[in-house]
LODRENBA-357138 format. One line per field, with one value per atom (N, C-alpha, C): x, z, y; atom name. Coordinates in pm, 1 decimal, always signed. Layout:
REM LODRENBA-357138
xx <- (X_...)
zz <- (Z_...)
yy <- (Y_...)
nudo <- (CA_...)
//
This chain:
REM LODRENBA-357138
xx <- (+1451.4_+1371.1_+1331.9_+1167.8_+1147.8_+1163.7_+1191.4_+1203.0_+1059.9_+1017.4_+925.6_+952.3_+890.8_+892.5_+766.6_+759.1_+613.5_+716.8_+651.5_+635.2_+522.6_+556.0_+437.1_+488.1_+379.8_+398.6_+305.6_+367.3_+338.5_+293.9_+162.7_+139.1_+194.6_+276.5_+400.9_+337.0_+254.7_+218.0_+337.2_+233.8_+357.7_+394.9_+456.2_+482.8_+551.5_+538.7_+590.3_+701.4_+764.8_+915.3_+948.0_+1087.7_+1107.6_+1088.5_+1041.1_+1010.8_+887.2_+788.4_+679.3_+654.9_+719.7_+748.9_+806.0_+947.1_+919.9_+827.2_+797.3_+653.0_+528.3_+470.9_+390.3_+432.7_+584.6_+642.8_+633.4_+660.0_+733.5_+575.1_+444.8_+321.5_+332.0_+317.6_+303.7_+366.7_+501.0_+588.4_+543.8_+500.1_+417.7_+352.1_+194.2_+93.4_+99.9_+231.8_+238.2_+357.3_+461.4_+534.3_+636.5_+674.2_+731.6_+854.7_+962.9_+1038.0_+950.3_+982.0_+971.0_+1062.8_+1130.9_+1208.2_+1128.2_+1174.4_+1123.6_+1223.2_+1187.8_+1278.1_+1253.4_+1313.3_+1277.0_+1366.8_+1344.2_+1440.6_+1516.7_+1503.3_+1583.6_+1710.9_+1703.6_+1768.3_+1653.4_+1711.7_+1659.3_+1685.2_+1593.5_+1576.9_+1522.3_+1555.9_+1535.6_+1490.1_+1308.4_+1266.3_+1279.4_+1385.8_+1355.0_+1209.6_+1174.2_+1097.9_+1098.0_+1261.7_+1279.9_+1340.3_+1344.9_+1409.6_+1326.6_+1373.5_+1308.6_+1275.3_+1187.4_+1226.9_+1342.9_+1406.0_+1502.0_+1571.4_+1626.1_+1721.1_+1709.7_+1584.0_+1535.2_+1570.2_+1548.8_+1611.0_+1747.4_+1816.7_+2039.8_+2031.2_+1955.2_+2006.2_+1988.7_+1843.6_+1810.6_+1963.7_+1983.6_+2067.9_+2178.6_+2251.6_+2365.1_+2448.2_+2386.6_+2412.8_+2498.2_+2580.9_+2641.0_+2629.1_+2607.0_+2565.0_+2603.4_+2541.0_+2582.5_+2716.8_+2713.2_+2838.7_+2958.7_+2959.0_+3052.1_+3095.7_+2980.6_+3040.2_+3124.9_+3060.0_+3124.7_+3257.3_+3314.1_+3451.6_+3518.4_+3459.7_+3593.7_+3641.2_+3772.4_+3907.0_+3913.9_+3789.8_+3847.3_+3708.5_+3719.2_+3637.7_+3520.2_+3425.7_+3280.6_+3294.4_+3209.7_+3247.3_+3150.1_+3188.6_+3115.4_+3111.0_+3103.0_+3051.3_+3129.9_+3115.2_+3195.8_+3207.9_+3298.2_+3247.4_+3170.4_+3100.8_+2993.7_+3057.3_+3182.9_+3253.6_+3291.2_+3321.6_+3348.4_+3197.4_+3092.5_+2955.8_+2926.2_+2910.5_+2833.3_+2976.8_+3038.1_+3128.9_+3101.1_+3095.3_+3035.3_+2868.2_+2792.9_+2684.5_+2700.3_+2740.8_+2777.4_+2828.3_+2921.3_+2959.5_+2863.3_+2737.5_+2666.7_+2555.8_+2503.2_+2414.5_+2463.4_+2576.5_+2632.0_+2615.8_+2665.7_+2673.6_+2549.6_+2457.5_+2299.4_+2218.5_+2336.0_+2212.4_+2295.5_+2450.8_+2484.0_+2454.5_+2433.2_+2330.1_+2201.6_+2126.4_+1929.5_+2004.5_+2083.4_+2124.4_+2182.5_+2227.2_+2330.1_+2152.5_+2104.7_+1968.6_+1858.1_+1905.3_+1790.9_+1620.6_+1676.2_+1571.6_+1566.6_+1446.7_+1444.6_+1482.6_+1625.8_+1677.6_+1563.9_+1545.2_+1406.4_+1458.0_+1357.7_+1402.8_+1473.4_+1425.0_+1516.5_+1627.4_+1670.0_+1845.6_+1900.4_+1838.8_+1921.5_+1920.1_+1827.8_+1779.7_+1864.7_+1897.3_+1985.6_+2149.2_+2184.0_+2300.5_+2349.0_+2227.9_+2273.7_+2285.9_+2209.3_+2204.6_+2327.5_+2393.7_+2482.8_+2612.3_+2624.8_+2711.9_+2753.8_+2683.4_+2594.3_+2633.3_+2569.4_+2521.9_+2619.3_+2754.7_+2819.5_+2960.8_+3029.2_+3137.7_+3260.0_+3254.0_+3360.1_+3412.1_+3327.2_+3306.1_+3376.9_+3467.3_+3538.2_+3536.0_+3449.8_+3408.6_+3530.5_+3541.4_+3647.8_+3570.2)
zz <- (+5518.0_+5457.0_+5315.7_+5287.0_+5142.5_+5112.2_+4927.3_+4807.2_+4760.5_+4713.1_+4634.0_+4489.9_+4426.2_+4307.2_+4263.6_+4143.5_+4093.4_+3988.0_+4013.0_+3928.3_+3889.8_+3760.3_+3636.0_+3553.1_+3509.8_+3371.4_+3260.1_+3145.3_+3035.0_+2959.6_+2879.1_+2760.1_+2653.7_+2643.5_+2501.3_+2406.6_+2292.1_+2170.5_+2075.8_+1960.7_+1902.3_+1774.3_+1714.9_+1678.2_+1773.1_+1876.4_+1989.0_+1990.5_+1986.7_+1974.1_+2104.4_+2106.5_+2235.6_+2247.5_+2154.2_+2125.8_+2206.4_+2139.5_+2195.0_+2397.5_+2406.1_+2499.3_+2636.1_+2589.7_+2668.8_+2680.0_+2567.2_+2582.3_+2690.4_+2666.4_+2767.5_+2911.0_+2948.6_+3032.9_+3113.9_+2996.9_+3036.1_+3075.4_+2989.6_+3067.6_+3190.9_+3251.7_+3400.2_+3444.6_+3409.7_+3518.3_+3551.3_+3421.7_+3428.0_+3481.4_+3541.1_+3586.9_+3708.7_+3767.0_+3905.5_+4004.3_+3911.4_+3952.3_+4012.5_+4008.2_+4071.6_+3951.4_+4019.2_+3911.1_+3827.3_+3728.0_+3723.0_+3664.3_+3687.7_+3610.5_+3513.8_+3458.6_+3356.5_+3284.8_+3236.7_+3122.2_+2995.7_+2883.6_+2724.1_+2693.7_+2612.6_+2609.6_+2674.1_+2805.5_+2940.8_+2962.2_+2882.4_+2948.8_+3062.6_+3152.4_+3277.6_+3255.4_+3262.3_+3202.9_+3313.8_+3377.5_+3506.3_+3438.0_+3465.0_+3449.5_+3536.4_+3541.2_+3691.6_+3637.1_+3703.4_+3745.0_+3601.7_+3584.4_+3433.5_+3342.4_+3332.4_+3207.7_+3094.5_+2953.7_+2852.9_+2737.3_+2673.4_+2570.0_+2505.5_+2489.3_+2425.9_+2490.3_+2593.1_+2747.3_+2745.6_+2746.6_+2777.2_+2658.2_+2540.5_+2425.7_+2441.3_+2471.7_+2489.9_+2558.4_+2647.4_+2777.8_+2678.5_+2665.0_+2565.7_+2462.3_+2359.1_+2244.9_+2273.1_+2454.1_+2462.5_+2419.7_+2394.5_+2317.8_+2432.0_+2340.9_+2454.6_+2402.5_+2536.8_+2541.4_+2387.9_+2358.9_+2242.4_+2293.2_+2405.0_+2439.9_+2410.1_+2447.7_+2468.1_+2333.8_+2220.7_+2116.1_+2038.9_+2094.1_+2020.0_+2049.0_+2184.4_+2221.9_+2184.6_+2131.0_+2036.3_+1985.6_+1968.8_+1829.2_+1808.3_+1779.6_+1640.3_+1539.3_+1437.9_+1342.2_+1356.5_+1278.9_+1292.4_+1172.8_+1198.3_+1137.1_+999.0_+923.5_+785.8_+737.7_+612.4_+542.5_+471.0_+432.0_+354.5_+206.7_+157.7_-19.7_-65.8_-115.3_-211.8_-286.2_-424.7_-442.1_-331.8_-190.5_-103.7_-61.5_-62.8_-14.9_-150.1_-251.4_-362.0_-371.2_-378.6_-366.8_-277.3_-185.1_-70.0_-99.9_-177.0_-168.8_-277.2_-385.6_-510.9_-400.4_-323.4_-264.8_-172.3_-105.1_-26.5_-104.1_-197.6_-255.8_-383.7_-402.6_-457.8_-343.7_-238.2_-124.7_-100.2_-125.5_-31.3_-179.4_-335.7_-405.9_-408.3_-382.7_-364.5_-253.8_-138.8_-51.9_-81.4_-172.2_-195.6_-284.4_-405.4_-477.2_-432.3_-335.8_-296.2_-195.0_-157.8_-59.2_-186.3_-299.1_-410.2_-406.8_-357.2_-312.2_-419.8_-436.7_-599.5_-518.6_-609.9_-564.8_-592.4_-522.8_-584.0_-721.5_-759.2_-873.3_-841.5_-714.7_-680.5_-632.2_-613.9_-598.3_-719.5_-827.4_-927.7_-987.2_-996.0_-1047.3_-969.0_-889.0_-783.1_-831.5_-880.1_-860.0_-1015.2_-1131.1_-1279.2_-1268.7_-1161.1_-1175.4_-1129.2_-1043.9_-941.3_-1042.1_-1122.2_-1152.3_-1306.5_-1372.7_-1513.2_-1503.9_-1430.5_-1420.0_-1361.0_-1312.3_-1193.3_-1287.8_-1344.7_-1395.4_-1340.7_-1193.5_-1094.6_-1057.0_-1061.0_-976.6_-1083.0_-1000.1_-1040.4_-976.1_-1077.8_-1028.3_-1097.8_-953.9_-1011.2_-1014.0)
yy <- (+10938.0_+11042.0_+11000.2_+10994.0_+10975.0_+11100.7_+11049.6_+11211.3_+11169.0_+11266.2_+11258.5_+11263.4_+11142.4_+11096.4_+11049.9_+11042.1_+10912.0_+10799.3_+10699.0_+10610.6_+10520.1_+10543.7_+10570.6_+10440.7_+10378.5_+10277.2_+10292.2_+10337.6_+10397.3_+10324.0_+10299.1_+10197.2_+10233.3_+10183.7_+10202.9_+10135.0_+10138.7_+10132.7_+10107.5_+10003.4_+9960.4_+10112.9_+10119.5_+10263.2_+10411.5_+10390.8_+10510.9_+10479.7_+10576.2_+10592.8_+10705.3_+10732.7_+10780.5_+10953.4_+11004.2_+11071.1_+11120.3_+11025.1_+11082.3_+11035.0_+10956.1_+10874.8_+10985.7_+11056.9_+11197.9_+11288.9_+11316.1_+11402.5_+11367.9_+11238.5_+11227.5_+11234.0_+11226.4_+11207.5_+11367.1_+11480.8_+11586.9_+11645.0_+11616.2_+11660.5_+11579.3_+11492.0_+11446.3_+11507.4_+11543.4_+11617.9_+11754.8_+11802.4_+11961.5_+11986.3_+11882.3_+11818.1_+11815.5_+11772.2_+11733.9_+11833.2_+11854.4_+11951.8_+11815.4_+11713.4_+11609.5_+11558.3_+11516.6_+11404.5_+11310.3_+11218.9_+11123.5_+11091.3_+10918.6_+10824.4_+10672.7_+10641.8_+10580.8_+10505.2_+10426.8_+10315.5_+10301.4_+10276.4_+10305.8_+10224.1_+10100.5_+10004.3_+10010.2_+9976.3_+9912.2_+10035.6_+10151.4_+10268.1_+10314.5_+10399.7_+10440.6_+10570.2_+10624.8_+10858.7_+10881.1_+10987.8_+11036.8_+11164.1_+11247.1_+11382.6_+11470.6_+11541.7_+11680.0_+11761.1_+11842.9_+11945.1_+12011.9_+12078.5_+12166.7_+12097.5_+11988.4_+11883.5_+11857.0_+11921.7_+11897.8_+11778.3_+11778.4_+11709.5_+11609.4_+11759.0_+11752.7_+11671.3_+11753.6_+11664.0_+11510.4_+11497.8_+11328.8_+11219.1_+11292.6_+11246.5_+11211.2_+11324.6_+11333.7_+11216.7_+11220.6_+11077.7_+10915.4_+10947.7_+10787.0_+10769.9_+10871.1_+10861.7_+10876.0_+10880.6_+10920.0_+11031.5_+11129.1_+11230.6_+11296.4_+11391.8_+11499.1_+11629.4_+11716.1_+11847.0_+11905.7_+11977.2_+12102.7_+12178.2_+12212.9_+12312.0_+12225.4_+12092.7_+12013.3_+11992.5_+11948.3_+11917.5_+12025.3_+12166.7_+12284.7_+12287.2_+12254.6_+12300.5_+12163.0_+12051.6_+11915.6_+11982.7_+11956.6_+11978.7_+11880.2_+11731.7_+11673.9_+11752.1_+11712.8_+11722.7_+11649.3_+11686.6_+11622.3_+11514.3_+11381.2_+11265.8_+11287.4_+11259.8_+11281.3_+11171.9_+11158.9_+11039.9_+10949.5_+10832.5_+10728.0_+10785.9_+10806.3_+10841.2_+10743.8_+10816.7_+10727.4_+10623.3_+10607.8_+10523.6_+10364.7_+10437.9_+10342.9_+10303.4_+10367.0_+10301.9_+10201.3_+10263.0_+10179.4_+10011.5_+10061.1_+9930.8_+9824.7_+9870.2_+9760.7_+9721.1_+9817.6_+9791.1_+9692.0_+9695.8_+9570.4_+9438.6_+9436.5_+9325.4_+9264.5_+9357.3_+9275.4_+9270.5_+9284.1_+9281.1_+9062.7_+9123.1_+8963.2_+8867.3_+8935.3_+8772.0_+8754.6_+8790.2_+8822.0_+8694.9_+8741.0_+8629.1_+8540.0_+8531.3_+8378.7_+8279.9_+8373.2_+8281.2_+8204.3_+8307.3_+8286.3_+8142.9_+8181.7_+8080.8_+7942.6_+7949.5_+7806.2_+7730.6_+7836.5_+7741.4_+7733.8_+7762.4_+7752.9_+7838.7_+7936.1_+8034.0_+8122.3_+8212.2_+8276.5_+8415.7_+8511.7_+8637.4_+8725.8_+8803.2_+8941.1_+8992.0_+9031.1_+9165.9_+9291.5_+9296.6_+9415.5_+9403.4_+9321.6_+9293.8_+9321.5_+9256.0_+9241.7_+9376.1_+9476.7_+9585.2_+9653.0_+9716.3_+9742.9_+9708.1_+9616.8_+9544.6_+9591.4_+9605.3_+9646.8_+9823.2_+9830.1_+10014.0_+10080.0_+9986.8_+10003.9_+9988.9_+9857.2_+9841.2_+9891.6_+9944.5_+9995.8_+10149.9_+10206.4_+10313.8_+10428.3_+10399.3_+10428.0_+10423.2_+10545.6_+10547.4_+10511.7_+10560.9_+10565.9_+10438.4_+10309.4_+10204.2_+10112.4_+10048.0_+9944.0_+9762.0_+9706.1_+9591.2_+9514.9_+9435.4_+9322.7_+9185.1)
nudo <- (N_CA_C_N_CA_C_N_CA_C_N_CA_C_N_CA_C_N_CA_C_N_CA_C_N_CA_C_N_CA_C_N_CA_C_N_CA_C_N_CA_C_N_CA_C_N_CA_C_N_CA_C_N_CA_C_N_CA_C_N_CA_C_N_CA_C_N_CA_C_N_CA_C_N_CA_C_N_CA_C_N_CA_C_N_CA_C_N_CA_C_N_CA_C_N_CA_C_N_CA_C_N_CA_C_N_CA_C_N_CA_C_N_CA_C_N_CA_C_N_CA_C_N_CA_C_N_CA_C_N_CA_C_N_CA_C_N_CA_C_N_CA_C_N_CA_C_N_CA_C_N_CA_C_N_CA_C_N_CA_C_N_CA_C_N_CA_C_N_CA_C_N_CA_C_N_CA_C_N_CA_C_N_CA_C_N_CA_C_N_CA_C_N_CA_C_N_CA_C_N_CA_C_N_CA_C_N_CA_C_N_CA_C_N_CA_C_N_CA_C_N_CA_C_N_CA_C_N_CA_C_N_CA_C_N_CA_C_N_CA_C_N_CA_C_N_CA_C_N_CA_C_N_CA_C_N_CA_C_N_CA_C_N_CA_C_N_CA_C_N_CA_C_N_CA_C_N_CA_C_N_CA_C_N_CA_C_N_CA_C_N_CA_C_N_CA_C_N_CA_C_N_CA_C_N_CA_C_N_CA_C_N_CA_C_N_CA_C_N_CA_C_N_CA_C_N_CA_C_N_CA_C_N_CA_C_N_CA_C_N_CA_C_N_CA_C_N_CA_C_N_CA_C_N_CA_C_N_CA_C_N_CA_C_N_CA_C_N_CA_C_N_CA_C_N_CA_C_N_CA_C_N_CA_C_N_CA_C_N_CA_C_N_CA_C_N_CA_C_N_CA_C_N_CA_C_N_CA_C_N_CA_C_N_CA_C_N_CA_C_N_CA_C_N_CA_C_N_CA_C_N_CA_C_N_CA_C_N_CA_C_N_CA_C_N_CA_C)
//
């Protein structure tokens, strides 16, 4: 027994993101009243009949349901302190001109501008 499905190949433009990528998807499906499945960087998204947007997005980004995330008991992941970000940003911002430097390549201005603001500017931050 065949199901009824379409398959469709989409001119993906450079700029289209997956975004809009469901969208055109979710009109065909509207259009025809039929599934469709599809690929978006070599993930495989399957459209039912009532599958949204949104939906098609969760699948690409791996996302999990809203309900699901509501009922975790761990905590929601937050952020690096800034102290611990700008620190690392001083350390990769040094290895990035001792590289340009050892191949004798000229560092931008904006590394270095970056690297005095960072290290200047920033009470907290302890450069060794």
């Amino acid at each position: 027994m065949e199901s009824n499905f379409i398959k469709i190949t989409l001119d993906v433009h450079v700029g289209m993101n997956i975004r809009s990528v469901c969208v055109e998807v979710a009109g065909i499906t509207a259009k025809t009243g039929l599934p469709v499945e599809f690929k978006f960087n070599g993930v495989l998204i399957s459209s039912g009949t009532k599958t949204t947007v949104e939906e098609m997005e969760a699948v690409y980004y791996n996302f999990r349901p809203l309900e699901e995330v509501k009922q975790d008991a761990r905590p929601a992941l937050g952020l690096m302190p800034r102290k611990l970000f700008e620190e690392q940003r001083i350390a990769d911002i040094g290895g990035a001109i001792i590289r340009y430097a050892a191949r004798g390549e000229v560092v931008p201005r904006e590394w270095m501008a970056e690297l005095d603001d960072l290290v200047n500017n920033q009470p907290y931050l302890e450069v060794k």
